[in-house]
N, C-alpha and C positions, 0 to 999 in steps of 0.2 A: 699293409692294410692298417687303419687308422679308422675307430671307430671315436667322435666325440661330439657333444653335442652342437648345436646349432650354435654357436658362440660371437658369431657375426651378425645375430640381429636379435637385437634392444626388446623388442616387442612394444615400442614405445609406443602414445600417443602424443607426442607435444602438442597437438595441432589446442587439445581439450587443455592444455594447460596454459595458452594462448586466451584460452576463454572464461578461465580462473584469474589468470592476471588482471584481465579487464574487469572481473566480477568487483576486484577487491581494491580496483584503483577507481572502480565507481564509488566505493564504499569510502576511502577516502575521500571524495571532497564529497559528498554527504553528510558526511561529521564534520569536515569542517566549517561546512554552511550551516550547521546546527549550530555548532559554537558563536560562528559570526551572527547569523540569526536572537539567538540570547540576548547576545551582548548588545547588540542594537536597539531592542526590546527593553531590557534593561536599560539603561542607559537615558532613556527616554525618561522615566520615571527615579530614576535613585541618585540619590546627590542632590536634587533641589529643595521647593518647597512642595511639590505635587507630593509625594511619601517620604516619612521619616518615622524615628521612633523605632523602639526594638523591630517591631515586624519586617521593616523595611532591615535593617542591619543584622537580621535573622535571613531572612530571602538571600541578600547581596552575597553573604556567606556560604550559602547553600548554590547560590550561582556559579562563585567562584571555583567552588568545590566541582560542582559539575559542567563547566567550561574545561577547565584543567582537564576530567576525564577523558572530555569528547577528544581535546586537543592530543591529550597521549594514545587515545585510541586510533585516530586516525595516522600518527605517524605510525602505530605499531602495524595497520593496515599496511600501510605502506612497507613497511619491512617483509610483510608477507609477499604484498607482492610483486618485490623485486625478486624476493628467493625463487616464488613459481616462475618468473619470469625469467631466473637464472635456472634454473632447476631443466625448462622448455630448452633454452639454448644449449645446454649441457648434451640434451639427449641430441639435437639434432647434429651440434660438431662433433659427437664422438661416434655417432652412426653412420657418418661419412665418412670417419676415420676407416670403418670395421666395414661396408661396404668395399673403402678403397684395397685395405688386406685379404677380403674375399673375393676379389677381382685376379690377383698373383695368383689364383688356384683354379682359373677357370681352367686350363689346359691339363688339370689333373683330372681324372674320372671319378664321380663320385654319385655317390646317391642319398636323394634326403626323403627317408621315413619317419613324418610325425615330427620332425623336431629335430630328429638325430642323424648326423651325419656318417654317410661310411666314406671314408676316402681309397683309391686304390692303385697307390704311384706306382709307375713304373721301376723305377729304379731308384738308386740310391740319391739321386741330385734331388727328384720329387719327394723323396721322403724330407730331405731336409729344408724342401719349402713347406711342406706343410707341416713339420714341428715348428718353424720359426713363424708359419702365420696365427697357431695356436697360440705359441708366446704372446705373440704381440696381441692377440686379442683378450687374451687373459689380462694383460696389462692395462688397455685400455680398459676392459669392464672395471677393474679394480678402482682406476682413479674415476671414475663414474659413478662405484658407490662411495668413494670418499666423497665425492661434491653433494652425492643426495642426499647422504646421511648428516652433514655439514647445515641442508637443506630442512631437513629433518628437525632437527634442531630448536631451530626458528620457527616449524611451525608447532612444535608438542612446546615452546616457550611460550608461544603467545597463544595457546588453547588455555595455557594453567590461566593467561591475565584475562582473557576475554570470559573465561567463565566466572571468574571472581567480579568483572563488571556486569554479568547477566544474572549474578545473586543479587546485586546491589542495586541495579538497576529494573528487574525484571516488575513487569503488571502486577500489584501486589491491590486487594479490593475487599472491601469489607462491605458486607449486606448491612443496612441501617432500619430501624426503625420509627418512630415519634407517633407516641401514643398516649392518648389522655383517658385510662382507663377511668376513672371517673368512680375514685373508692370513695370520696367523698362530698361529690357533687348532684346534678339532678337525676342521678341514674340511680340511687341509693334512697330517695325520697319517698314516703309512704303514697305519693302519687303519681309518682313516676316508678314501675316498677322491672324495670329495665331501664337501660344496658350495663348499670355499673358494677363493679367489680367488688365482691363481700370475702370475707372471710373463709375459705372453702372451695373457692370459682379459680385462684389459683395454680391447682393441681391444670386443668382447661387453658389458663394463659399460659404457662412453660410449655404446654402441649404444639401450642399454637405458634409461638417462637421457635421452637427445634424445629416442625414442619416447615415453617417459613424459611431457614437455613438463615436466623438472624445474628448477627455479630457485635452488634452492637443497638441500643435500645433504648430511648429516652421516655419515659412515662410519667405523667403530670396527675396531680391529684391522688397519692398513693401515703397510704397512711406506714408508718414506722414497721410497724408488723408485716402490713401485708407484703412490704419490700425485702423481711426475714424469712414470709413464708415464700413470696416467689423463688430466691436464691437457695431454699431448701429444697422446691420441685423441680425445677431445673438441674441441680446439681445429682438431686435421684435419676436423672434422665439423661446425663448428659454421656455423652460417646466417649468411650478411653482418652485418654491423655489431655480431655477436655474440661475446665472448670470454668462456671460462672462465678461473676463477684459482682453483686449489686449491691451501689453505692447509693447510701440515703441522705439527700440534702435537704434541710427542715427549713420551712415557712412559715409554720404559725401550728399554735395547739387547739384541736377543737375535739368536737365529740364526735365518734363514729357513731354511724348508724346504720341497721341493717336494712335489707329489702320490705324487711316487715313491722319497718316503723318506731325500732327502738333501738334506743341506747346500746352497743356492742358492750360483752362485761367488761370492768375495768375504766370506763368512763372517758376521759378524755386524753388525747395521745397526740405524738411527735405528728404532722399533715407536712408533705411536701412535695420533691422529686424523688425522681429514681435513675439512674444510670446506670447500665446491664449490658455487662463487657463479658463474651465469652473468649475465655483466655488458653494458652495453647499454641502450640503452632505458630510459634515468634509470636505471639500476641500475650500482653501484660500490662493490666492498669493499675492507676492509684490514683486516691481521694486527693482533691487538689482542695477547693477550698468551698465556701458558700457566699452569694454576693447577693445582700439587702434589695430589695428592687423598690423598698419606700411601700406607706401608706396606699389602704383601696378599702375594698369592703372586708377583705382580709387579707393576713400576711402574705405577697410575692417574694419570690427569692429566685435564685439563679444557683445550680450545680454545676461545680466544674471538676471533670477527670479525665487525666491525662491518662491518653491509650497510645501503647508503643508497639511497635513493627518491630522486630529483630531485624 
């Protein structure tokens, strides 16, 4: 009597591994029509006289960069899936192998509960085919996990590069805003007594920004201070591992004035932008520079700061 397991069948699907194959050879020429795609689109434009100048030799760079990607991504696709596609064929010639060995035993008596085999040969010639059809099945499963695990391989090798392409690559979105709170224009005027933004209203704007889930923040008309006291409220308020940094870029020096008609103390102060980067979370800026925008009824200027993505 010979009790051992069910050793003659796989409990395979191939049929579903057939349907993985095809998932991921769709998947290649996908990427590759991305690439081609690009490059086509490109190409149209870069190298003439339609775009040049850093921007365009800054993009072509950036294309390159992510042509390449697509290109390695898709062969690496493709290595996937020939493995499933070897991985399918493995299971089906080696289950017709362990079919064909379970077939030598049908003339032995036996019984299958659950999985597990009892065998009950007659005699000594039966004993000795069913030790040699256990051999031989054992053998077969063995080089079956040597090809899966071979199989294996290649696909926990290209989870490590595809997931380092879905950091790099993945939807990354910053909430914007552009706002002329108006600290020192018709909102602040002893006849206009609303909607501009004074000394104290502040605490209310960062309240309004965090609500809004904003990330970045352009604000016009914003006197020197009022861009120290915003970056103070916010920062009172801001969530763990989160800091704001607003950036003041100057226009011209004039007088502030409050809702009630006069002079703020202190008299006449830095008038300009604001740029209000909440940082964090791969996100990190810096004051780039200020650009003259020329003569009007008072100083224009231009802020610029660079905000980086990790």
């Amino acid at each position: 009597m010979a009790d051992v397991p069910d050793l003659w069948d796989l409990a395979a699907d191939p049929d579903s591994l057939d349907r993985l194959e095809a998932a991921w050879k769709a998947q290649v020429k996908q990427l590759s029509w991305a690439a081609d795609t690009i490059n086509a689109a490109a190409n149209r434009v870069i190298g003439g006289d339609s775009w040049a100048g850093e921007t365009a030799d800054r993009y072509d760079q950036h294309r390159r960069t992510l042509v390449k990607d697509l290109d390695d991504c898709a062969e690496l696709a493709g290595k996937v899936a020939r493995a499933i596609g070897g991985s399918a064929e493995v299971l089906r010639h080696n289950q017709a192998l362990l079919t064909a060995e379970r077939q030598k035993l049908a003339g032995i008596r036996s019984d299958n509960a659950g999985g597990q085999l009892m065998f009950y040969p007659a005699d000594e010639d039966e004993t000795r085919q069913v030790n040699r059809a256990i051999q031989a099945a054992n053998e077969i499963r063995d080089r079956v996990n040597e090809r899966l695990l071979a199989d294996a391989l290649v696909f926990n090798s290209a989870l490590t590069e595809l997931n380092g392409w879905k950091t790099t690559y993945s939807a990354r979105t910053l909430r914007m805003l552009n706002y002329n709170i108006q600290q020192g224009g018709g909102g602040n005027n002893w006849l206009h007594r609303g909607p501009g933004t004074d000394p104290g209203d502040f605490g209310d704007l960062a309240q309004r920004m965090i609500d809004g889930d904003v990330d970045v923040a352009t604000l016009q008309e914003v006197f020197r201070g009022g861009a120290e006291e915003l970056e103070r409220e916010l920062n009172e308020r801001a969530a763990p591992g989160e800091h704001y940094e607003v950036h003041f870029g100057e226009a011209s020096d004039k007088y502030q004035w409050s809702n009630g008609g006069v002079p703020v103390v202190g008299g006449s102060s830095d008038f300009g932008n604001a740029v209000v980067v909440r940082t964090g979370n791969g996100v990190s800026s810096d004051f780039d520079s200020v650009s003259d925008l020329g003569p009007g009824d008072e100083g224009r200027s231009t802020t610029k700061v660079r905000v980086k993505l990790d």
